[in-house]
C-alpha positions as a printed Julia matrix, in Angstrom:
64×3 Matrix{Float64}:
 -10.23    2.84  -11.47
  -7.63    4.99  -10.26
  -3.71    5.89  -11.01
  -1.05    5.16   -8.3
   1.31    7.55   -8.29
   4.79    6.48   -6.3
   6.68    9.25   -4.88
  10.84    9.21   -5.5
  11.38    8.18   -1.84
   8.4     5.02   -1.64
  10.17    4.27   -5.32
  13.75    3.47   -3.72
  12.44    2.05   -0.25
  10.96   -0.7    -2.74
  13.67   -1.27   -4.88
  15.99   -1.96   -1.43
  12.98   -4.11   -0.54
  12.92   -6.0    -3.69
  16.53   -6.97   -3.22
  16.04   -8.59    0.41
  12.61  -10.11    0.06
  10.91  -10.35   -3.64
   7.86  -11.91   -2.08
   6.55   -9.24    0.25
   7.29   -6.67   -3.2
   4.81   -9.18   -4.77
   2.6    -8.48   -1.95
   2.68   -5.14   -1.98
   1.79   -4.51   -5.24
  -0.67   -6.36   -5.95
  -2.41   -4.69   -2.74
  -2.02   -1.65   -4.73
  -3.5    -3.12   -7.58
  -6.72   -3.57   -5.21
  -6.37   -0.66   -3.9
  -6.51    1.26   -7.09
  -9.49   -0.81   -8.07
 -11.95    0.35   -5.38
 -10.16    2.42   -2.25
 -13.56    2.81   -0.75
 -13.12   -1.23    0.3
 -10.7    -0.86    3.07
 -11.67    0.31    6.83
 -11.05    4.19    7.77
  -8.22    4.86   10.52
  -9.75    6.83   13.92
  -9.57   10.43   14.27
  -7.75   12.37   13.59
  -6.2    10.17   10.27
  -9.59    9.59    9.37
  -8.99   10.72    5.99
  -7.02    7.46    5.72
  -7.37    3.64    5.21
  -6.07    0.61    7.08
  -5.05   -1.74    4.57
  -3.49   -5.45    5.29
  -0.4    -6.11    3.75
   0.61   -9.8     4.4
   0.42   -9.89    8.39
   0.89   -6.31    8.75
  -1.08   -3.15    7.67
   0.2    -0.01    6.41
  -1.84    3.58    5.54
  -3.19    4.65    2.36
Protein backbone atom coordinates (compact mmCIF):
# COMPACT_ATOMS: atom_id res chain seq x y z
CA UNK A 1 0.00 0.00 0.00
CA UNK A 2 1.04 3.38 -0.63
CA UNK A 3 0.76 7.10 1.04
CA UNK A 4 -1.13 9.89 -0.86
CA UNK A 5 0.38 12.86 -0.40
CA UNK A 6 -1.99 16.12 -1.37
CA UNK A 7 -0.17 19.10 -2.42
CA UNK A 8 -1.43 22.76 -0.76
CA UNK A 9 -3.06 23.71 -4.09
CA UNK A 10 -5.13 19.96 -4.86
CA UNK A 11 -5.88 20.52 -0.82
CA UNK A 12 -7.97 23.88 -1.41
CA UNK A 13 -9.38 22.97 -5.01
CA UNK A 14 -11.16 20.14 -2.82
CA UNK A 15 -12.24 21.95 -0.03
CA UNK A 16 -14.10 24.61 -2.73
CA UNK A 17 -15.29 21.33 -4.23
CA UNK A 18 -16.62 19.94 -1.10
CA UNK A 19 -18.72 23.02 -0.57
CA UNK A 20 -20.60 22.83 -4.11
CA UNK A 21 -20.91 19.10 -4.56
CA UNK A 22 -20.08 16.64 -1.41
CA UNK A 23 -20.81 13.68 -3.61
CA UNK A 24 -18.22 13.89 -6.34
CA UNK A 25 -15.56 14.67 -2.97
CA UNK A 26 -16.92 11.20 -1.94
CA UNK A 27 -15.96 10.05 -5.27
CA UNK A 28 -12.85 11.23 -5.41
CA UNK A 29 -11.52 9.91 -2.53
CA UNK A 30 -12.39 6.88 -2.37
CA UNK A 31 -10.73 6.56 -6.00
CA UNK A 32 -7.72 7.49 -4.15
CA UNK A 33 -8.24 5.02 -1.70
CA UNK A 34 -7.99 2.45 -4.78
CA UNK A 35 -5.54 4.04 -6.13
CA UNK A 36 -3.25 3.85 -3.19
CA UNK A 37 -4.13 0.20 -2.89
CA UNK A 38 -2.65 -1.06 -6.18
CA UNK A 39 -1.69 1.97 -8.86
CA UNK A 40 -0.48 -0.67 -11.20
CA UNK A 41 -4.55 -1.40 -11.87
CA UNK A 42 -5.34 1.56 -13.94
CA UNK A 43 -4.46 1.89 -17.88
CA UNK A 44 -1.14 3.97 -18.86
CA UNK A 45 -1.77 7.40 -20.84
CA UNK A 46 0.09 7.42 -24.61
CA UNK A 47 3.36 8.88 -25.11
CA UNK A 48 4.71 11.04 -24.11
CA UNK A 49 2.62 10.99 -20.38
CA UNK A 50 3.26 7.48 -20.34
CA UNK A 51 4.60 7.67 -16.99
CA UNK A 52 0.96 8.31 -16.05
CA UNK A 53 -2.46 6.59 -15.42
CA UNK A 54 -5.97 7.17 -16.72
CA UNK A 55 -8.15 6.76 -13.90
CA UNK A 56 -12.21 7.10 -13.99
CA UNK A 57 -13.58 9.36 -11.68
CA UNK A 58 -17.46 9.18 -11.83
CA UNK A 59 -18.05 9.87 -15.73
CA UNK A 60 -14.88 11.58 -16.16
CA UNK A 61 -11.14 10.61 -15.80
CA UNK A 62 -8.42 12.56 -14.44
CA UNK A 63 -4.28 11.71 -14.32
CA UNK A 64 -2.41 10.13 -11.66
Amino acid sequence: MYRIKISPKLDEIIQKLDKKNKKQVDIILKKAGEIAENPHRYKNLRAPLNNLKRVHIDKHFGYC
